[in-house]
N, C-alpha and C positions, 0 to 999 in steps of 0.2 A: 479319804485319809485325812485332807485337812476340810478344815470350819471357816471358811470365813467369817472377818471380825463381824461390828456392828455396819449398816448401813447409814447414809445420811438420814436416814426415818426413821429408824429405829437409835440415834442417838439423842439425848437428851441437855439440853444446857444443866449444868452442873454435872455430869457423869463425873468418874474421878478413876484411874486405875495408878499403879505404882510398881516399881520395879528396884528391888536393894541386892549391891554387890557389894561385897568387903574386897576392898583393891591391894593385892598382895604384890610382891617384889618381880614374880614370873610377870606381871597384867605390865607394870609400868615397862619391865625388858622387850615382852612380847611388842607394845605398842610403841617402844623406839623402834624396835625395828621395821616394825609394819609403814609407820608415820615419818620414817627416815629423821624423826625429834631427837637425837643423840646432846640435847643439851647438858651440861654435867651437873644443872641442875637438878636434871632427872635420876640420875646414871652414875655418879659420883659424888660419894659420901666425904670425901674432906675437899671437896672445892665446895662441895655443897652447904658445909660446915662455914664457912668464910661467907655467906648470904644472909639476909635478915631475918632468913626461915631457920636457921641454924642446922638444918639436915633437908636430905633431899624432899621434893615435893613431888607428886605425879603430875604428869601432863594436863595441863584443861581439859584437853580432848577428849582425854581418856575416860575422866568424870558426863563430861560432857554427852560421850558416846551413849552413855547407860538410857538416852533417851528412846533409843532404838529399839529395843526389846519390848518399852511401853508402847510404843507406835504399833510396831509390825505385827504385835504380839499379843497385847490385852486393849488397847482404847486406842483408833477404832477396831484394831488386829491388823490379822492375815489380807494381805490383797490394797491395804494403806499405802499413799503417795505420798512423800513429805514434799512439801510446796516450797517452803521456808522457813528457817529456825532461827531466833537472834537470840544471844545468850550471854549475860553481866555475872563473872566472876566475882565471887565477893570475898570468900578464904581459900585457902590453902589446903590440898586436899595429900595427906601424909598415907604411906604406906601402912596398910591395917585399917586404915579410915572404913566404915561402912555408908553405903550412899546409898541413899533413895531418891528415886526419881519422881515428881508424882506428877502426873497433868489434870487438867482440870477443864471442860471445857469451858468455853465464853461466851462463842458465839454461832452460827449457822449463817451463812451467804446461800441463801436459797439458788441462786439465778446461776452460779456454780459448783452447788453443791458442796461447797467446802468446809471448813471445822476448825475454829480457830480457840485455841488454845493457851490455856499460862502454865508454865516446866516451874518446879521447884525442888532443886534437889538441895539434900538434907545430910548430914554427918549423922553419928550414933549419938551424939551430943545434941541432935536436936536444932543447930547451927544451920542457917542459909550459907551453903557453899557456890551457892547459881542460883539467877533464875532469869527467866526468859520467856518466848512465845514462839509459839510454831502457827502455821496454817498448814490444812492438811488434807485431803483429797480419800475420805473412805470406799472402802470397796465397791464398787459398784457403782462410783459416781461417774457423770460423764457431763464433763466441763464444757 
């Protein structure tokens, strides 16, 4: 029924996969509530009106999340460990916004098998909204 993704062998320095969601007003409600983030910068359009963004903004995390789907799901897939992710906010990510997430890999630690990687997620604008690095433990490795 499922595929597992790519293995450590079968992945290539440079591979590249990418994952885009357009972040609607349900994604920022749903992920207050999930993330207990009730900030009214999220959540509230006239305190949110009084900040330097001038209207609400979505959660980092929530942008940030979209890495997940690449992981788990297209590079390396199904049966992937995330090890570590560090991740430098650089704008503001608005209701309606579209993101893409892309990874890239970097590099290969043979002696653990693992997969280290550069995140850069993108607006419909073409805009660096994040970017960052994971290591990452593909299917079938065994550290």
């Amino acid at each position: 029924m499922y595929q597992k993704g790519k293995s450590y062998k079968e992945i290539e320095i440079g591979d590249k996969a990418s994952f885009s969601k357009t972040i609607t007003e349900t994604d920022i409600y749903l992920f207050a509530g999930i993330s207990g983030d009730f900030n009214p910068l999220h959540v509230d359009e006239e305190y949110a009106k009084t900040t330097a963004f001038g209207t609400r903004i979505a959660h980092g995390g929530l942008a940030a999340s979209l890495l997940a789907p690449v992981l788990g799901m297209k590079l390396p897939g199904l049966g992937t460990v995330a090890l570590e992710t560090m991740t430098k906010f650089r704008k503001p990510v608005f209701p309606g916004d579209t993101i893409t997430c892309t990874v890239e890999v970097k590099a290969k630690i043979e002696r653990i098998q693992m997969v280290e990687m550069k995140i850069l997620w993108t607006n419909q604008k073409g805009e660096t909204i994040g970017k960052g690095n994971c290591k990452v433990l593909p299917p079938g490795s065994n550290p």
